[in-house]
PDB file with one MODEL, atoms N, CA, C and O in Angstrom:
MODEL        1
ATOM      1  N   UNK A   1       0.849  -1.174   0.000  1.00  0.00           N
ATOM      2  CA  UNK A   1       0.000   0.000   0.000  1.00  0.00           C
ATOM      3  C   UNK A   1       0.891   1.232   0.000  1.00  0.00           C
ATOM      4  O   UNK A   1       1.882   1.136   0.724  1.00  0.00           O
ATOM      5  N   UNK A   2       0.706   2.606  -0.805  1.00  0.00           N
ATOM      6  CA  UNK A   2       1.433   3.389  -0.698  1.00  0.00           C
ATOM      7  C   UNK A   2       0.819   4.553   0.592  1.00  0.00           C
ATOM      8  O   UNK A   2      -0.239   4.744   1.190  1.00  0.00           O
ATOM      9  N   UNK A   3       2.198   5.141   0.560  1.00  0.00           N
ATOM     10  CA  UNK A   3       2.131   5.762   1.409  1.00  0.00           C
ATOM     11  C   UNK A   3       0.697   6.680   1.324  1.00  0.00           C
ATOM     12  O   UNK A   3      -0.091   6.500   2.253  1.00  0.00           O
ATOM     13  N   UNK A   4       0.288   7.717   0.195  1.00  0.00           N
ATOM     14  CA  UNK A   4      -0.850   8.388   0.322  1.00  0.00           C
ATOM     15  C   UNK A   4      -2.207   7.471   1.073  1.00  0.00           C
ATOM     16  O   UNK A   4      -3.000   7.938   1.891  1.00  0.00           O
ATOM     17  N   UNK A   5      -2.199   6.373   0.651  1.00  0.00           N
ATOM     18  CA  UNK A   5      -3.584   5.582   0.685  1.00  0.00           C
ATOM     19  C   UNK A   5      -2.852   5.381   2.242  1.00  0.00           C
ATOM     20  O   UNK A   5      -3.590   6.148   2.860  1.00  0.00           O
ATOM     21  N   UNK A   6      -2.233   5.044   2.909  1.00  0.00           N
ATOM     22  CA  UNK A   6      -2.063   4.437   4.376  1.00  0.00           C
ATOM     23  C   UNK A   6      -2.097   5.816   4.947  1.00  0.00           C
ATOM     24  O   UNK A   6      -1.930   5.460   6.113  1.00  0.00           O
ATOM     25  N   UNK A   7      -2.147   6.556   4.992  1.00  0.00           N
ATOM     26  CA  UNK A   7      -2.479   8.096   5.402  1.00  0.00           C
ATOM     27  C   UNK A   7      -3.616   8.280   5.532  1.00  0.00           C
ATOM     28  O   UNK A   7      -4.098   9.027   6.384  1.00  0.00           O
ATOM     29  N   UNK A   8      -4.296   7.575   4.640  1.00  0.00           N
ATOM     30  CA  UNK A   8      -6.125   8.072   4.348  1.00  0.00           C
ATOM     31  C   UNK A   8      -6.767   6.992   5.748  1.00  0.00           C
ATOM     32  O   UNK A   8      -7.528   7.309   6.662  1.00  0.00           O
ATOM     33  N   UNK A   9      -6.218   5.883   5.502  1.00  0.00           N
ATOM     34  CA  UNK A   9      -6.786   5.119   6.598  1.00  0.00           C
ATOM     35  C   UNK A   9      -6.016   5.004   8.091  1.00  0.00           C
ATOM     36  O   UNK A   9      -6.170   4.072   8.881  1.00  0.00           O
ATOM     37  N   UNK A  10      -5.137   6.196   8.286  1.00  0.00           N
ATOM     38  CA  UNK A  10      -4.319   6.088   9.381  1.00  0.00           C
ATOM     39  C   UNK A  10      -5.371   7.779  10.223  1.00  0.00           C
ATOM     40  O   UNK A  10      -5.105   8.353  11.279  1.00  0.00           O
ATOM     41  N   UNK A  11      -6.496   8.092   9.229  1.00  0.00           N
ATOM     42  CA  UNK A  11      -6.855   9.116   9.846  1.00  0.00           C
ATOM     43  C   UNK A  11      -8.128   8.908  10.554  1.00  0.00           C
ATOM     44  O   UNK A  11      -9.112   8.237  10.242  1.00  0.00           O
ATOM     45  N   UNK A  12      -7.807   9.847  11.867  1.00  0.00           N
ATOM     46  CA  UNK A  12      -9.064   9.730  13.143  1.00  0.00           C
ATOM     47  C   UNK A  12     -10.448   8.866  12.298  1.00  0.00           C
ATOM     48  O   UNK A  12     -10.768   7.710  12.571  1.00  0.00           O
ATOM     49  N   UNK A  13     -11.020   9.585  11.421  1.00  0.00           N
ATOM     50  CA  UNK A  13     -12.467   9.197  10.773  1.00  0.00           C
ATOM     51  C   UNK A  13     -12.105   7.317  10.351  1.00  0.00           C
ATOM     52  O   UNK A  13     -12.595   6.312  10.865  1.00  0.00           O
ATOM     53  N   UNK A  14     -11.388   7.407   9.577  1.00  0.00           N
ATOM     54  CA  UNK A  14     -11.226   6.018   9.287  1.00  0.00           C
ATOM     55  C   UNK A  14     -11.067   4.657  10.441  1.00  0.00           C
ATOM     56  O   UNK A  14     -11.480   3.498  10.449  1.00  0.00           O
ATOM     57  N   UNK A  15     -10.033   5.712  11.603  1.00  0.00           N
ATOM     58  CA  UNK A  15      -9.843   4.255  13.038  1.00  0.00           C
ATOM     59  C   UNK A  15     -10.975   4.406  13.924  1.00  0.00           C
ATOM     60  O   UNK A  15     -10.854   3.720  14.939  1.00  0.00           O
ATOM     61  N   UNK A  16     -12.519   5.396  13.834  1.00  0.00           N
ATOM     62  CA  UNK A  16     -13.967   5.412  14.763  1.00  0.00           C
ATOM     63  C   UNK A  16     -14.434   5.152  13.798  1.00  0.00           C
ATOM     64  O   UNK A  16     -15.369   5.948  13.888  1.00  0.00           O
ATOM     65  N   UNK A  17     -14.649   4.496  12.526  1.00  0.00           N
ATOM     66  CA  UNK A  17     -16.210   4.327  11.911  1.00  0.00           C
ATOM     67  C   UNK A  17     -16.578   5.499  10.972  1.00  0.00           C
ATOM     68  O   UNK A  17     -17.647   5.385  10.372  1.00  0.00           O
ATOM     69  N   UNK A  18     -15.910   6.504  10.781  1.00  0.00           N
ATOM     70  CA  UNK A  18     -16.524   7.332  10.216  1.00  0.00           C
ATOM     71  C   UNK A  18     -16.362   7.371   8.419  1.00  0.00           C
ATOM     72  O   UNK A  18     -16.221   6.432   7.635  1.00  0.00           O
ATOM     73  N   UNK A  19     -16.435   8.636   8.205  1.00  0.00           N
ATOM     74  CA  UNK A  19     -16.444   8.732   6.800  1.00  0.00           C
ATOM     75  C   UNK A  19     -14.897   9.504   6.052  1.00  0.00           C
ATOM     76  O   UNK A  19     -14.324  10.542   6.382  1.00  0.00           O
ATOM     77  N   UNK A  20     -14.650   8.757   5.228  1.00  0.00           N
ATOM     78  CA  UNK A  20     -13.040   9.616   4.516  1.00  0.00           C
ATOM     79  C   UNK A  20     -13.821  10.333   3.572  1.00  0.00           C
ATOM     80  O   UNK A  20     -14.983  10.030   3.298  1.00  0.00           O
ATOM     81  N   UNK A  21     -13.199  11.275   3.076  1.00  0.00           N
ATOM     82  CA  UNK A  21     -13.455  12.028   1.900  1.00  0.00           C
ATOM     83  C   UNK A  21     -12.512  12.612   0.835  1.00  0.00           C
ATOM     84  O   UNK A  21     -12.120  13.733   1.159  1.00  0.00           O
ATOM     85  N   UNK A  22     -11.811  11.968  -0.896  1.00  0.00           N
ATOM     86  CA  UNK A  22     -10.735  12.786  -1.014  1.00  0.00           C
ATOM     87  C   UNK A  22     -11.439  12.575  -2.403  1.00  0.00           C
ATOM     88  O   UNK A  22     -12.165  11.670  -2.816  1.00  0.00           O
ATOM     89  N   UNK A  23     -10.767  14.223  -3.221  1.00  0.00           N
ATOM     90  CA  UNK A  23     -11.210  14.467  -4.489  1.00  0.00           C
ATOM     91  C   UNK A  23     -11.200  13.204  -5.869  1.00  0.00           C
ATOM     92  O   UNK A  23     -10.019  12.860  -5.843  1.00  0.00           O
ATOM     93  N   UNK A  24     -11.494  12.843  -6.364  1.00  0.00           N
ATOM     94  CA  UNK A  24     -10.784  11.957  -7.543  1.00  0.00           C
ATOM     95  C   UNK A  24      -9.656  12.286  -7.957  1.00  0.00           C
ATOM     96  O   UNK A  24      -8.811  11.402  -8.094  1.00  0.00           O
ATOM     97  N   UNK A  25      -9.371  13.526  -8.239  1.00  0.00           N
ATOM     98  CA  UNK A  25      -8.489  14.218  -8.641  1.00  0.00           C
ATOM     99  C   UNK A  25      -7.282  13.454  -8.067  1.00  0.00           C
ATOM    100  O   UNK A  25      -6.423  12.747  -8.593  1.00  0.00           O
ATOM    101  N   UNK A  26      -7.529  13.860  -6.762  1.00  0.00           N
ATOM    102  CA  UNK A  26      -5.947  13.771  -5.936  1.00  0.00           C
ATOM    103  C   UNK A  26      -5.782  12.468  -5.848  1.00  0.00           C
ATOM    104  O   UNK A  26      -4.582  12.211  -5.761  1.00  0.00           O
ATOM    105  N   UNK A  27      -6.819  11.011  -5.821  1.00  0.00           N
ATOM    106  CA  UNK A  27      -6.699  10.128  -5.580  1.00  0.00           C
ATOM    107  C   UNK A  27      -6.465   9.470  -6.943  1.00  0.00           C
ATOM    108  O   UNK A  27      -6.277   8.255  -6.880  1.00  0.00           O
ATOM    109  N   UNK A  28      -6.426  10.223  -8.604  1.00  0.00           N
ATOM    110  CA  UNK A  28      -5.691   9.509  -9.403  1.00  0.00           C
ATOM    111  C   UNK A  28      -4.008  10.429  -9.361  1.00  0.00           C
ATOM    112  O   UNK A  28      -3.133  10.000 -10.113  1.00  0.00           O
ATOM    113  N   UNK A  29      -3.828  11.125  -8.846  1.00  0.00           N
ATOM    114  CA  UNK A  29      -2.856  11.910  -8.832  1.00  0.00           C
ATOM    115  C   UNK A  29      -1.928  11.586  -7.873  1.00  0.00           C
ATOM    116  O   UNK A  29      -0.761  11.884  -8.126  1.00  0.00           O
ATOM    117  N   UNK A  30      -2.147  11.106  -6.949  1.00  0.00           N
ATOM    118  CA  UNK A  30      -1.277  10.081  -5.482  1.00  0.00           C
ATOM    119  C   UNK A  30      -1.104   8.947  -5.151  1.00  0.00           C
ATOM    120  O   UNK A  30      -0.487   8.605  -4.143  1.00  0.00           O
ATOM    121  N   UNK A  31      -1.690   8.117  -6.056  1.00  0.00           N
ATOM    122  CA  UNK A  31      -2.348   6.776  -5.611  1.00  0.00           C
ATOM    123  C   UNK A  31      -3.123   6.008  -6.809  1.00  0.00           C
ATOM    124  O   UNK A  31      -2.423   5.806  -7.801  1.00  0.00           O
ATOM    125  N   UNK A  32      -4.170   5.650  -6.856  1.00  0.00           N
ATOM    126  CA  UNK A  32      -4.984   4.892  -7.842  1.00  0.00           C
ATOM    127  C   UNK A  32      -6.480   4.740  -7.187  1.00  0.00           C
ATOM    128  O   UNK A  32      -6.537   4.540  -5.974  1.00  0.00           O
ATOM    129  N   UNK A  33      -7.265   4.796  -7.677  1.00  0.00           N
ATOM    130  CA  UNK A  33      -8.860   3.828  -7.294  1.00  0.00           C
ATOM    131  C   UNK A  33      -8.552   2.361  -7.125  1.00  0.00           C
ATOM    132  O   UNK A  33      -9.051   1.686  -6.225  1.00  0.00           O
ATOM    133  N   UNK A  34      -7.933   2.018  -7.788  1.00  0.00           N
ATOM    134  CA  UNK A  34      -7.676   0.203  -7.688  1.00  0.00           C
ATOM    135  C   UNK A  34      -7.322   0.347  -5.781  1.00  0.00           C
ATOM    136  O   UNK A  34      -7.975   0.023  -4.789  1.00  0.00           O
ATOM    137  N   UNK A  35      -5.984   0.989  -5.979  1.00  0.00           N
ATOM    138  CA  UNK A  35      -5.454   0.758  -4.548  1.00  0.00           C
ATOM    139  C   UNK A  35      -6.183   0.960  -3.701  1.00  0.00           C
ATOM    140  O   UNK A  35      -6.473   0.148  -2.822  1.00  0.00           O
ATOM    141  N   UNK A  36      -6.783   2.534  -3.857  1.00  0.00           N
ATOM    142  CA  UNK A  36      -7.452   2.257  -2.786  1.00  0.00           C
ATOM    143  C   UNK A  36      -8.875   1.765  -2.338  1.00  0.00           C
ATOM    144  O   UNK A  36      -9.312   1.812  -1.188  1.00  0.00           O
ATOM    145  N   UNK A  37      -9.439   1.346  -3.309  1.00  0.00           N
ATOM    146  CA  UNK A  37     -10.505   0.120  -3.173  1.00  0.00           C
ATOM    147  C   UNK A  37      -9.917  -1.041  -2.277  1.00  0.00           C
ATOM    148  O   UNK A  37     -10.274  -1.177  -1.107  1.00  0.00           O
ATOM    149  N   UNK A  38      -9.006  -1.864  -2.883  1.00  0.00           N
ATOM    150  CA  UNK A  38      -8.009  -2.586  -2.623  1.00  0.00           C
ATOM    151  C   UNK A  38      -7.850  -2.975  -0.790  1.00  0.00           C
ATOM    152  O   UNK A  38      -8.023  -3.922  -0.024  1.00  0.00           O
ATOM    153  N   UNK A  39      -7.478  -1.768  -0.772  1.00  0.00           N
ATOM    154  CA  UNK A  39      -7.352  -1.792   0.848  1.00  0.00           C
ATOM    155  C   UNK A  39      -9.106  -1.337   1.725  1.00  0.00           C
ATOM    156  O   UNK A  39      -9.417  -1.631   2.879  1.00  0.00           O
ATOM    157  N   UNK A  40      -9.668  -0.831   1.049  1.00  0.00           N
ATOM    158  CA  UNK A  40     -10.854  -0.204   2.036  1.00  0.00           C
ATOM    159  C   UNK A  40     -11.504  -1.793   1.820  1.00  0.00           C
ATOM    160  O   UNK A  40     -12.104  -2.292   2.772  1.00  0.00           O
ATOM    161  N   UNK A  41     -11.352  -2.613   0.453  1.00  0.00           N
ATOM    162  CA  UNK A  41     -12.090  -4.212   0.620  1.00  0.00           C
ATOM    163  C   UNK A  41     -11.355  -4.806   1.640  1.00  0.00           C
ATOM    164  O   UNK A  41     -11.780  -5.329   2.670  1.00  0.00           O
ATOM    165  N   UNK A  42     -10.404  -4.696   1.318  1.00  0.00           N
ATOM    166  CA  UNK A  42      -9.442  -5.407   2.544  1.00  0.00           C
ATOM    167  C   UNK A  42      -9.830  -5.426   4.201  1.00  0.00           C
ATOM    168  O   UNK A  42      -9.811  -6.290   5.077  1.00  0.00           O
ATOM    169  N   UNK A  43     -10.216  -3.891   4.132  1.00  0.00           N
ATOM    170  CA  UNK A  43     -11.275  -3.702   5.671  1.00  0.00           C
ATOM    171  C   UNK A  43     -12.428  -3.758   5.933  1.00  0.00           C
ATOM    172  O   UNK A  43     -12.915  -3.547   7.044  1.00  0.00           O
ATOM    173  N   UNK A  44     -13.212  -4.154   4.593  1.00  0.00           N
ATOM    174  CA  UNK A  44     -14.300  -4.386   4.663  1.00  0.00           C
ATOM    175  C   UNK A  44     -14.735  -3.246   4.937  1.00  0.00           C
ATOM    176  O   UNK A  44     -15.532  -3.184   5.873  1.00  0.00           O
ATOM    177  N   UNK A  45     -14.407  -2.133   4.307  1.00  0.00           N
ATOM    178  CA  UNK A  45     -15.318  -1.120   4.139  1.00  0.00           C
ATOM    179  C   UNK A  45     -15.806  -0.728   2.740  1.00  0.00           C
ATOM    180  O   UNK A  45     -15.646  -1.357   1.694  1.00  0.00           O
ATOM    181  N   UNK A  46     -16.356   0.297   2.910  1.00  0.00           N
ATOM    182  CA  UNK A  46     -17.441   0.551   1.637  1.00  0.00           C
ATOM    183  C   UNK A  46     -16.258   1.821   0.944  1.00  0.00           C
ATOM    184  O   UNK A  46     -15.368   2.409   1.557  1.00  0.00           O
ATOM    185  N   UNK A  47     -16.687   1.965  -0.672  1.00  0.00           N
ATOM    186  CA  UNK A  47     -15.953   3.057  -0.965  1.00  0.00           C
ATOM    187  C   UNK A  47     -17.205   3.526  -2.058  1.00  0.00           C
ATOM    188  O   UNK A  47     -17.818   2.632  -2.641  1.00  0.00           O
ATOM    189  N   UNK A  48     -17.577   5.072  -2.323  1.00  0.00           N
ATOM    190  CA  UNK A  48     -18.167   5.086  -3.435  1.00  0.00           C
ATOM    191  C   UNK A  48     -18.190   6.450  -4.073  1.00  0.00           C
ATOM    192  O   UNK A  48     -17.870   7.387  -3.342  1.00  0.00           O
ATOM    193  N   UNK A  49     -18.491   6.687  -5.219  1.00  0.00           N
ATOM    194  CA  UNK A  49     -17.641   7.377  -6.147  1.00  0.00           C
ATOM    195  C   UNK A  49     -19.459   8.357  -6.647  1.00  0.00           C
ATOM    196  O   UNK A  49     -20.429   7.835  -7.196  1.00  0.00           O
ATOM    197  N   UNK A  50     -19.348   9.481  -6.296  1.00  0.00           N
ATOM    198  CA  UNK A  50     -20.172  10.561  -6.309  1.00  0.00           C
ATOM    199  C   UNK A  50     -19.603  11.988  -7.136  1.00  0.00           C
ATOM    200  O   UNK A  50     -18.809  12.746  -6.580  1.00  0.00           O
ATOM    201  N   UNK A  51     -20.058  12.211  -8.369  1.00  0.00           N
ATOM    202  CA  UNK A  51     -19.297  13.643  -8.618  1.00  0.00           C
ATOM    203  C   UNK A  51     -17.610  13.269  -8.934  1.00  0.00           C
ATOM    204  O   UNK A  51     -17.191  12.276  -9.528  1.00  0.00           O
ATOM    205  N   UNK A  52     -16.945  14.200  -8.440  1.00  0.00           N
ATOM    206  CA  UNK A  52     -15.940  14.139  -8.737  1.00  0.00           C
ATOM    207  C   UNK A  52     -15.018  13.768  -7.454  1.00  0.00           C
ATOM    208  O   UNK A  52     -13.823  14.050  -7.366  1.00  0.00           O
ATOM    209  N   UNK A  53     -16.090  12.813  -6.082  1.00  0.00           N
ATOM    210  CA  UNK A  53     -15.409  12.959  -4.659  1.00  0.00           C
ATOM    211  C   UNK A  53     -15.454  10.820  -4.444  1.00  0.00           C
ATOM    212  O   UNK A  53     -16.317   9.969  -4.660  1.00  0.00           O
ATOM    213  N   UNK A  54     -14.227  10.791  -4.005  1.00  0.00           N
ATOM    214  CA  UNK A  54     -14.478   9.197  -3.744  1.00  0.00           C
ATOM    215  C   UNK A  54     -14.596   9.338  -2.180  1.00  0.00           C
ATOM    216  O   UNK A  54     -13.639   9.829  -1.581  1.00  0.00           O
ATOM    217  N   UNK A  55     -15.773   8.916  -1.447  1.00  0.00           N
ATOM    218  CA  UNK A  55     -16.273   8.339  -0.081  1.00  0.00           C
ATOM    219  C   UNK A  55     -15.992   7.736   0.189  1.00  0.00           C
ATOM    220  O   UNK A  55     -16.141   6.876  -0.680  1.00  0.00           O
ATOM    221  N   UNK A  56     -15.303   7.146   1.400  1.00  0.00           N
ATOM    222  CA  UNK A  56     -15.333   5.657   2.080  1.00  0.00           C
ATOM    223  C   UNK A  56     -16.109   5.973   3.168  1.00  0.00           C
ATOM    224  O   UNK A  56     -16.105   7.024   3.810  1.00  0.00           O
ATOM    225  N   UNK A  57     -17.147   4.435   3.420  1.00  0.00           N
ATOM    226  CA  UNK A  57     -17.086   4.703   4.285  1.00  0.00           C
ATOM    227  C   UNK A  57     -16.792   3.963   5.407  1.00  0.00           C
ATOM    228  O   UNK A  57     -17.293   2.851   5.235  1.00  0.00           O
ATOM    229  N   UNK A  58     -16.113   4.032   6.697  1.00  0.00           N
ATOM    230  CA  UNK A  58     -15.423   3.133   7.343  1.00  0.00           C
ATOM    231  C   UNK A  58     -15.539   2.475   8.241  1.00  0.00           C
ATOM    232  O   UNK A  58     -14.740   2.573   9.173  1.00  0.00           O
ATOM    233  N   UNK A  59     -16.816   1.374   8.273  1.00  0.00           N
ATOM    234  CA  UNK A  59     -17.202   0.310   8.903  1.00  0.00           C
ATOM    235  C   UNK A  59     -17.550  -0.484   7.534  1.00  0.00           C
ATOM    236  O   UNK A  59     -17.627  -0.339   6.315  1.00  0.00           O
ATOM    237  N   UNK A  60     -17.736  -1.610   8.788  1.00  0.00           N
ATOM    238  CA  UNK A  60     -18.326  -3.115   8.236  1.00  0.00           C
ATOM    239  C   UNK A  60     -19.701  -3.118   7.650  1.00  0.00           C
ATOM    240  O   UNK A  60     -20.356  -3.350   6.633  1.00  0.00           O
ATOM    241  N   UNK A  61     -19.727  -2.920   8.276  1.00  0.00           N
ATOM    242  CA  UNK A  61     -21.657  -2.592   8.144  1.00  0.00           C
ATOM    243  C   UNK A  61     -22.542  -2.900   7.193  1.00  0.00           C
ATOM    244  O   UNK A  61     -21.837  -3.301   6.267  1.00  0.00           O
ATOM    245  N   UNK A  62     -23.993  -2.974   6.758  1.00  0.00           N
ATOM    246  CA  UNK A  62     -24.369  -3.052   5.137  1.00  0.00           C
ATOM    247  C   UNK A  62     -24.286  -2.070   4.730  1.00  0.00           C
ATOM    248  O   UNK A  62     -24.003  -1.122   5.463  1.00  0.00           O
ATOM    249  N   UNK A  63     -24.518  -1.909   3.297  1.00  0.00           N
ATOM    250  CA  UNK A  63     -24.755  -0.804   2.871  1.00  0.00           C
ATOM    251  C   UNK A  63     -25.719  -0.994   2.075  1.00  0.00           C
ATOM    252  O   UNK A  63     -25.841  -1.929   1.283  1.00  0.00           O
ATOM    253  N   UNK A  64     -26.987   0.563   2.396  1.00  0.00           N
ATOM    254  CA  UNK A  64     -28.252   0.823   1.196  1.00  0.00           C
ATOM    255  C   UNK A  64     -28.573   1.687   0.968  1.00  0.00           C
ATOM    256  O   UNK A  64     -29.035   2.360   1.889  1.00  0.00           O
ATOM    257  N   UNK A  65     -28.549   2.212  -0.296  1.00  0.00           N
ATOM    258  CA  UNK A  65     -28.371   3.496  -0.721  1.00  0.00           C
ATOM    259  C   UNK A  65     -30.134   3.523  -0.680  1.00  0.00           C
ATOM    260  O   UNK A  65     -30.828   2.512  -0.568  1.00  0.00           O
ATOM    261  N   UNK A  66     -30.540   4.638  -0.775  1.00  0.00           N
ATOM    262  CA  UNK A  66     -32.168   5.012  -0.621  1.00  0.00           C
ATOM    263  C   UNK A  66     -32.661   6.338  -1.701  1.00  0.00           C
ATOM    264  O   UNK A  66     -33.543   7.193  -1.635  1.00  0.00           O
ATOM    265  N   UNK A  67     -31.863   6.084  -2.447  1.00  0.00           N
ATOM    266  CA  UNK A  67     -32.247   7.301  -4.107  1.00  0.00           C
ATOM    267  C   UNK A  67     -31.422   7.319  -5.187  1.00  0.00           C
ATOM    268  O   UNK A  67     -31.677   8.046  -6.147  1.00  0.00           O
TER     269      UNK A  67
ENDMDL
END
């Protein structure tokens, strides 16, 4: 895992459950979507791709979108 993507999940939101948030931009520009899919499957979290912003979000949990 590179360093940008272990940064993303080394932050407060990611180690309580919460939500990451980083542009597409920066995340084909630092890193990849593969990777960091890669690792958020790896934790069994959710990742999803809105606009121009990739979400994780960081539990186990189900997920159901409602619109």
């Amino acid at each position: 895992m590179g360093a940008w993507v272990n940064q993303i999940f080394r932050a407060d939101q990611a180690n309580t459950g919460g939500v990451v948030r980083r542009a597409r931009y920066n995340v084909d520009r630092y890193a990849s979507l593969a990777e960091l899919v890669a690792e958020a499957k790896r934790r069994n979290f959710h990742v999803v791709e809105t606009g121009d912003q990739i979400v994780v979000l960081c539990h186990e949990g189900s997920l159901v979108i409602h619109c």
